[in-house]
C-alpha positions in Angstrom: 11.0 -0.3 -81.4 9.5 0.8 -78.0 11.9 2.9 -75.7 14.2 5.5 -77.0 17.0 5.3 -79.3 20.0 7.2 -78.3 22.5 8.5 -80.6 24.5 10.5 -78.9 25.8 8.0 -76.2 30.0 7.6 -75.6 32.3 5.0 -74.2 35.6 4.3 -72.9 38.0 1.9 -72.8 41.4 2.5 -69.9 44.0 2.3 -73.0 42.4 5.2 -74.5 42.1 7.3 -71.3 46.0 6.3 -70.5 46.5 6.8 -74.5 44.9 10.0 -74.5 46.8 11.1 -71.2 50.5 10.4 -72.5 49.3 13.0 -75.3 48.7 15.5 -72.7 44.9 15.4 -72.1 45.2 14.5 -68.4 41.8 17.2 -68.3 39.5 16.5 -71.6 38.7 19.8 -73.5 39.4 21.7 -70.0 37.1 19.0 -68.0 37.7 18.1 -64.7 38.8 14.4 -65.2 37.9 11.4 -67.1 34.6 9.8 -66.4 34.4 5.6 -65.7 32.3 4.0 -68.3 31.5 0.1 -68.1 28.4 -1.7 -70.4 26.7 -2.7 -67.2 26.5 0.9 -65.5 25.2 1.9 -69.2 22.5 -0.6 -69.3 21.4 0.1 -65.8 21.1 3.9 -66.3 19.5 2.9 -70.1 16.6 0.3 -67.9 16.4 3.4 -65.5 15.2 6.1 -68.1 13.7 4.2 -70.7 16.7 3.7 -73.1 15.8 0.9 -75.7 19.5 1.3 -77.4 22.6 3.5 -77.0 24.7 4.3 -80.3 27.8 4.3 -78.9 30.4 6.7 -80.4 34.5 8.1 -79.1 34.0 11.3 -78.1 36.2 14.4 -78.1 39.9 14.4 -78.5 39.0 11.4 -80.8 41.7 9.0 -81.9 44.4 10.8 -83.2 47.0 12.7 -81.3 49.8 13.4 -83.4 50.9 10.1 -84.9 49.0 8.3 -88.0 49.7 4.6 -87.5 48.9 5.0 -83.5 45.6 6.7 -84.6 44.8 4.0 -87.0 45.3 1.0 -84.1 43.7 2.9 -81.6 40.8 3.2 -84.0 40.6 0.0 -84.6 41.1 -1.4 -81.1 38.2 1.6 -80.0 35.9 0.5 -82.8 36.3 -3.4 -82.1 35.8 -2.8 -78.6 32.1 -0.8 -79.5 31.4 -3.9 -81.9 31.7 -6.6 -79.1 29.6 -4.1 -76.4 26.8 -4.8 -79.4 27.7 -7.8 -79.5 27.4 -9.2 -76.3 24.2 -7.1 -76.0 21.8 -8.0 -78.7 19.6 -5.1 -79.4 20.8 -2.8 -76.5 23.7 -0.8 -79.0 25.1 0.1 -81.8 28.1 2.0 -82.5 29.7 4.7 -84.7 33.0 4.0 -86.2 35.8 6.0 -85.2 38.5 7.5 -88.1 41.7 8.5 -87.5 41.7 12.2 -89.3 42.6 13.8 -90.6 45.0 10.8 -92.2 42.3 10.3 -94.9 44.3 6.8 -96.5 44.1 5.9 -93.3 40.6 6.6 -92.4 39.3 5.2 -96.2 40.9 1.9 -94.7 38.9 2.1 -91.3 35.7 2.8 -92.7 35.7 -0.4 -94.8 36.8 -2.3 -92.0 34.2 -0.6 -89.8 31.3 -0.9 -92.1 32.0 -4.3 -94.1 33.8 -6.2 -91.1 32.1 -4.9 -87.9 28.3 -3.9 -89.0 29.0 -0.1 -88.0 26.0 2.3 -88.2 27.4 5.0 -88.8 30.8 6.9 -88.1 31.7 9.7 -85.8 34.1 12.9 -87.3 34.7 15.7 -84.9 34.0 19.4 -86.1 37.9 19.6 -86.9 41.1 16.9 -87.0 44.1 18.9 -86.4 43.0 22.0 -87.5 41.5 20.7 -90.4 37.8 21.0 -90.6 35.6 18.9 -93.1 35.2 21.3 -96.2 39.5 21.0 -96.4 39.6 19.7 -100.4 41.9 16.6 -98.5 39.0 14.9 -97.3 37.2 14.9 -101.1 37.9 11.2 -101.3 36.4 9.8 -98.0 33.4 12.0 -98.7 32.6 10.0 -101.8 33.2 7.3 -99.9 31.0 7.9 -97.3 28.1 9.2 -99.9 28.7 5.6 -101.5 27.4 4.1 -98.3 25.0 6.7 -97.5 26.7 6.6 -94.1 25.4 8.1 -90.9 28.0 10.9 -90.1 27.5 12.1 -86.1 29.6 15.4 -86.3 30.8 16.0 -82.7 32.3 19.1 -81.6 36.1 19.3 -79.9 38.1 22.0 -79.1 39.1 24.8 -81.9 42.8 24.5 -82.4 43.0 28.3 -81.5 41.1 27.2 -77.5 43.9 28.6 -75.5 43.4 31.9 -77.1 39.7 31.9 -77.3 38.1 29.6 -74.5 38.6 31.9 -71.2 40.0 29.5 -69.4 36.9 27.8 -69.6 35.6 23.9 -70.0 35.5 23.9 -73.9 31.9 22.2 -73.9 30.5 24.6 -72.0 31.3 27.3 -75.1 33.6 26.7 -77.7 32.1 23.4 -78.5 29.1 25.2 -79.9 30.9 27.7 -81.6 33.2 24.9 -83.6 30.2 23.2 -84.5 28.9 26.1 -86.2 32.3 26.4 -88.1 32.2 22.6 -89.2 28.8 23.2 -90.4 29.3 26.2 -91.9 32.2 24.8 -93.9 30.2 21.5 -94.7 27.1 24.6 -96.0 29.6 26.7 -97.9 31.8 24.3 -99.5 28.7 22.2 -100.6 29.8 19.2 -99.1 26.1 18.8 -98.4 25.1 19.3 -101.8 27.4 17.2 -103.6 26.9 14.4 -101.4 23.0 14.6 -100.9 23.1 10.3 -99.4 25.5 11.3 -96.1 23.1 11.8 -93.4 24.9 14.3 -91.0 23.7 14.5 -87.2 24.7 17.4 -85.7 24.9 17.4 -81.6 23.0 19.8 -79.1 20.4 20.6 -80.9 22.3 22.2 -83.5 23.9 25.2 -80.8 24.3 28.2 -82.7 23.5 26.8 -86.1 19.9 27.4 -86.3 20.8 31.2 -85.2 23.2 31.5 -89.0 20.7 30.5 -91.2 19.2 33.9 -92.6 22.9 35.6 -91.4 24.7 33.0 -94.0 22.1 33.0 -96.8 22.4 37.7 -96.4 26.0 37.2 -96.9 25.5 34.7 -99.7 22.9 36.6 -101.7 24.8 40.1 -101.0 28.5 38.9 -101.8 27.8 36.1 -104.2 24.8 36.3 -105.4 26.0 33.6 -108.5 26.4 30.6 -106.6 24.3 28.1 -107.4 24.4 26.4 -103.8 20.8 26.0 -102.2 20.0 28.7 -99.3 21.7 27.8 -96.3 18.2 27.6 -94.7 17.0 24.7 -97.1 20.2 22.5 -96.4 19.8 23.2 -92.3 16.3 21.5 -93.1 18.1 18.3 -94.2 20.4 17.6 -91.5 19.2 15.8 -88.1 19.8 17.1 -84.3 20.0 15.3 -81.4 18.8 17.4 -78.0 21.8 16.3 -76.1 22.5 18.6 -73.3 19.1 20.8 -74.5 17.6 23.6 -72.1 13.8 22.2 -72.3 11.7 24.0 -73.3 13.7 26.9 -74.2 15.3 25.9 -77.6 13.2 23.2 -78.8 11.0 25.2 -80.5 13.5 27.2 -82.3 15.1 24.0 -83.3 12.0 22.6 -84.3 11.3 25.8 -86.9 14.6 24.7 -88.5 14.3 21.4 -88.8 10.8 19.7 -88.5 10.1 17.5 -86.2 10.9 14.2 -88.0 14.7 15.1 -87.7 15.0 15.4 -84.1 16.9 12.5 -82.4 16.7 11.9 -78.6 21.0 11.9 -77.3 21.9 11.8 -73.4 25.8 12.3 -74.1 26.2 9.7 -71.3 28.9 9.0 -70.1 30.0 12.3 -69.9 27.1 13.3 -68.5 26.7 12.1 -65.4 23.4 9.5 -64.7 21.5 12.1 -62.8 21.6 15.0 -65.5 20.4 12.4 -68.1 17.3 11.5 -66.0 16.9 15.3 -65.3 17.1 15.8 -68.8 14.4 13.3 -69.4 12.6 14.4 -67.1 12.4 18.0 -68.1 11.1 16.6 -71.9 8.6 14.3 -70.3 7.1 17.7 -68.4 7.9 20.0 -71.6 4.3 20.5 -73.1 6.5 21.6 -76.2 8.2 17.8 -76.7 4.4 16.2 -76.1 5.1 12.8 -78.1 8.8 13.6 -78.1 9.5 9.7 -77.3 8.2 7.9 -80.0 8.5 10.8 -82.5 12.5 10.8 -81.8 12.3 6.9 -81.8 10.7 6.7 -84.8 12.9 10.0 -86.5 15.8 7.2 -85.7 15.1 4.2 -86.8 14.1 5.7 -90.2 18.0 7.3 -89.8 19.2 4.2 -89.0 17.8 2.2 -91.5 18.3 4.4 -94.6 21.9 3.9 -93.9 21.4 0.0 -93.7 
């Protein structure tokens, strides 16, 4: 495929925004509003910069605010809706499956449905449902479940459950979504979710944020404290997860992401539609120039189709 892939690339639908409002988010994770999102403003901003095809996922609250059957028909109406986008544009998207966690009967259900009924390529879990975050002993079963597919999981941050406390009356995304990535990921590390299911492919969002920083601070603790367990280093498993460079200062963290990861598991992700059209061809932009990302378009391409099609 010529153009880029990108895998970090959201939609909306007006019954989730007024869904999500009569919960109470009338200001996503501390944003100023919702954004407007329509297939045709996608495709011309994808034509614009080069996109070949947008993996389009739910982003942050997710589906589930407070009720387990609403969150399962709001999944499925979410994850319908992205199947008929791809649909009616051959080529131009694909689409990871929302779950409504942390109900994990629930969410065993959607997954079948997502993968076996709509052609999902992947599914998309936030870096905690409720509270819970993915190493919780609950979720055992749709891990296997997901390992049996060797699913794409995009792990997207949303707000700790603590943010009141902790974000400083601050946009979430602009800090506390790094931070509760790193605790996703760090529980994921520590619980060896990512060793006992070695198929899941887990993307991780912005370039990773902090993660790449815990590697050698994780593995210290680990060798000092319990220097027994017979998990890998926390640097090795870093190595097999993939990072998109959503939202990435260019050039400044590339290179340390790259030291972590290798360049075959970078992924190109404009977080559009929260991100407005000019900041993704800025962001573009700022890779094209980046003597540091020379080749970053068809090396990310590339990086995802071979993510892509390992799942299929």
């Amino acid at each position: 495929m010529s153009g880029l892939i990108d895998v970090h690339a959201h939609f909306l639908l007006k019954e989730y925004v007024a869904a999500a409002e009569r919960a109470g988010h009338l200001r996503p994770d501390g944003m100023p509003g919702w954004p407007v999102w329509s297939a045709a403003k996608h495709l011309e901003l994808m034509d614009r910069t080069g996109i070949a095809k947008a993996l389009l996922s739910v982003s942050s609250p997710g589906v589930h605010f407070g009720d387990d059957f609403r969150a399962q028909v709001l999944a499925r109406r979410m994850n319908e809706a992205a199947a008929e986008v791809a649909k009616d544009h051959p080529g131009r998207f694909g689409f990871f499956a929302s779950l409504p966690l942390p109900d994990v009967a629930g969410s065993l259900v959607e997954l079948e449905h997502a993968y076996d009924v709509l052609g999902a390529d992947g599914v998309v879990l936030n870096s905690n449902a409720g509270g819970q975050y993915p190493g919780d002993p609950s979720w055992e079963q749709l891990w296997r479940a997901l390992d049996e597919r060797a699913a794409v999981v995009f792990l997207h941050p949303t707000s700790p459950p603590q943010w009141r406390q902790v974000s400083l009356d601050r946009p979430r995304p602009m800090i506390e979504f790094l931070f509760d990535s790193a605790r996703a990921v760090t529980d994921l590390l520590l619980t060896g979710i990512f060793t006992r299911y070695p198929r899941i492919r887990f993307v991780v969002t912005h370039a990773g944020g902090v993660i790449p920083l815990l590697g050698d601070r994780l593995d210290l603790f680990q060798d000092t404290f319990a220097p027994t367990s017979d998990l890998p280093s926390v640097t090795d498993q870093l190595k097999d997860l993939w990072y998109d460079v959503a939202g990435t200062p260019v050039p400044n963290q590339l290179p340390a992401l790259q030291a972590v990861a290798g360049a075959d598991h970078l992924l190109y992700g404009s977080d559009h539609c929260f991100t407005p059209d000019e900041a993704v061809a800025g962001q573009i932009a700022a890779l094209d120039q980046a003597a540091v990302a020379e080749g970053w378009r068809p090396r990310t391409t590339a990086n995802a189709v071979r993510l892509l099609s390992r799942a299929a």
